[in-house]
C-alpha positions in Angstrom: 0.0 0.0 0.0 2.8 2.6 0.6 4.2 2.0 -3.0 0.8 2.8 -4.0 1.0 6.1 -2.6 4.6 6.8 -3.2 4.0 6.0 -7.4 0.6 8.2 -6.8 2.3 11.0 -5.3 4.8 10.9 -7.8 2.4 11.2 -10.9 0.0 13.6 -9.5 2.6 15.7 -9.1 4.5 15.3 -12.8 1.2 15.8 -14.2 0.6 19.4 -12.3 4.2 20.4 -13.4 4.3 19.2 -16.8 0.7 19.9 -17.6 0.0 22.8 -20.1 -1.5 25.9 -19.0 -5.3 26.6 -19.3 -6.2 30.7 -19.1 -7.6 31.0 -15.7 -3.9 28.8 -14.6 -1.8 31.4 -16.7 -3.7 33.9 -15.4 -3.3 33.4 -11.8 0.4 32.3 -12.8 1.0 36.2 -14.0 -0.5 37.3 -10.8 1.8 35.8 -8.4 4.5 35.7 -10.5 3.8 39.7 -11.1 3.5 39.8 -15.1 0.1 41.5 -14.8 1.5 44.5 -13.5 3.2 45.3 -17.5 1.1 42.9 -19.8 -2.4 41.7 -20.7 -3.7 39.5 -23.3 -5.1 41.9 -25.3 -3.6 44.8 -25.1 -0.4 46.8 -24.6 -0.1 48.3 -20.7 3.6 48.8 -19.9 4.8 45.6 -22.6 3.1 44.4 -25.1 -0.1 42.3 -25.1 0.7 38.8 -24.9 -0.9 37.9 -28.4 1.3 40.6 -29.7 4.6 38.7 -28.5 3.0 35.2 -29.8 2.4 37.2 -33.3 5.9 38.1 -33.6 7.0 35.0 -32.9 5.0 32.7 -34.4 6.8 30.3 -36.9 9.8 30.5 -34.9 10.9 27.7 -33.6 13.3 28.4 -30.9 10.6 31.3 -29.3 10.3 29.4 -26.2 13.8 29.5 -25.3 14.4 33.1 -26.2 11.3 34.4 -24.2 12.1 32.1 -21.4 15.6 33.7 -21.4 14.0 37.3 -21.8 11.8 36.3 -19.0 14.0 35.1 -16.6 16.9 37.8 -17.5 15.1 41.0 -18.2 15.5 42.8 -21.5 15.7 45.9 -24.0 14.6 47.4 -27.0 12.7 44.8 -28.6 9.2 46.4 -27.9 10.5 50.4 -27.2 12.6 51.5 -24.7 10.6 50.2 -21.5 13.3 48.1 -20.3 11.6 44.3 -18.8 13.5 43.5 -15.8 14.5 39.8 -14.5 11.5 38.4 -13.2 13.2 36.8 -10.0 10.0 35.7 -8.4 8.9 32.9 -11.3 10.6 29.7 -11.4 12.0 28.0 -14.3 9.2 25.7 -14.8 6.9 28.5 -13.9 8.5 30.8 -17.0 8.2 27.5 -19.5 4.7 27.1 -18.7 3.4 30.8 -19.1 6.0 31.2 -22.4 4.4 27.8 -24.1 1.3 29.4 -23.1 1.7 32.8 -24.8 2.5 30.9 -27.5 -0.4 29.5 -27.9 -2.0 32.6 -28.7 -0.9 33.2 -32.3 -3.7 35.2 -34.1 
């Protein structure tokens, strides 16, 4: 019976981790990890909407890894001359589940 639980725990907790994002999860994601305060969806607040960043994106295939990187570092100059600073609150699998997210929203 302890296996049980061990092997239960185990996937249960994979599956939250590895699962993608659905809105109202990367929505809540943003607000703790404090990307609400510059971005929305739909439209530009401080940094661009998020469906703006998926458009210029979309068809490339190493996106993920640059935004994660832009995410997790901070930035410059891609979007004006609002800097993005390191978000140092998000952790890595955190920034690869909202970044395959915005991806997601290609128009």
């Amino acid at each position: 019976m302890k296996r049980y639980w061990i092997v239960l725990a185990a996937s249960v907790s994979f599956t939250c981790s590895a699962q993608a994002l659905d809105n109202a999860g990367a929505q809540a994601l943003m607000k703790k990890d404090g990307c609400d305060s510059c971005h929305e969806i739909d439209k530009k607040v401080v940094g661009p909407a998020f469906r703006d960043v998926a458009a210029k994106y979309k068809g490339d295939k190493d996106a993920s890894i640059k935004l994660q990187n832009k995410v997790k570092r901070g930035g410059a100059h891609v979007w004006g001359d609002m800097a993005m600073p390191p978000n140092i609150l998000a952790t890595d699998a955190e920034i690869k589940s909202l970044v395959d997210w915005i991806l997601t929203l290609q128009k």
